[in-house]
MIKE-308492 format. One line per field, with one value per residue (C-alpha): residue number from 1; x, y, z; residue in three letters. Coordinates in steps of 0.1 Angstrom, whole numbers, always signed. Layout:
i	(NUM,...)
x	(X,...)
y	(Y,...)
z	(Z,...)
aa	(ALA,...)
This chain:
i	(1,2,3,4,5,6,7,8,9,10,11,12,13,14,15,16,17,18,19,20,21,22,23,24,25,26,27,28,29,30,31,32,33,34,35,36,37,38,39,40,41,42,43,44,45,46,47,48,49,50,51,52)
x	(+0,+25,+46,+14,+12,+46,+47,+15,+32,+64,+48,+23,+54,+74,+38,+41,+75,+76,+40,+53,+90,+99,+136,+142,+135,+154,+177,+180,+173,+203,+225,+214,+222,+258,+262,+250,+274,+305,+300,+293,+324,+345,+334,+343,+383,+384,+373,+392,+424,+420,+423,+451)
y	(+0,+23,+19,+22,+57,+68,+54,+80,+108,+106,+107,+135,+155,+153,+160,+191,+200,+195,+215,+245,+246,+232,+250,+238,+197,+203,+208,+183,+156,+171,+166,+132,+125,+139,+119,+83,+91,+101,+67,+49,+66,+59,+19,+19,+33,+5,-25,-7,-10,-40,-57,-35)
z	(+0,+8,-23,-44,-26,-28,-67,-72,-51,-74,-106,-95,-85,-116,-132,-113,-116,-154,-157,-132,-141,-175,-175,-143,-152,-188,-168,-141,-171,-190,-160,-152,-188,-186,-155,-168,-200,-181,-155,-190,-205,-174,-176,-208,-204,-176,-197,-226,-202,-192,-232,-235)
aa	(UNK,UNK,UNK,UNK,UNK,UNK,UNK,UNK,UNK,UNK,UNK,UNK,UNK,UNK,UNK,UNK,UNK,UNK,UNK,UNK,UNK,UNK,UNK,UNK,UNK,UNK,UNK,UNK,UNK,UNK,UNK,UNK,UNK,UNK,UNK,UNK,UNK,UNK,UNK,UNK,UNK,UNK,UNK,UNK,UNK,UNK,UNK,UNK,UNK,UNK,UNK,UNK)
């Protein structure tokens, strides 16, 4: 029950926060972005070593 109401709650907040403050979520989406491709980047130098 409670992660049913927590599931609801989070998708009713980025709802709101893309609705209210579009700029803002760009944003935080295009840093989460960077950050996935930088760990991606940094996994792929370490297996790329590793052959090497």
């Amino acid at each position: 029950m409670i992660k049913k109401i927590l599931t609801w709650g989070g998708i009713a907040f980025l709802i709101f926060f893309v609705a209210f403050r579009p700029d803002s979520a760009a944003n935080v989406v295009k840093t989460l972005g960077g950050t996935v491709m930088d760990i991606a980047q940094g996994f792929g130098d370490f297996f790329g070593s590793l052959v090497a």
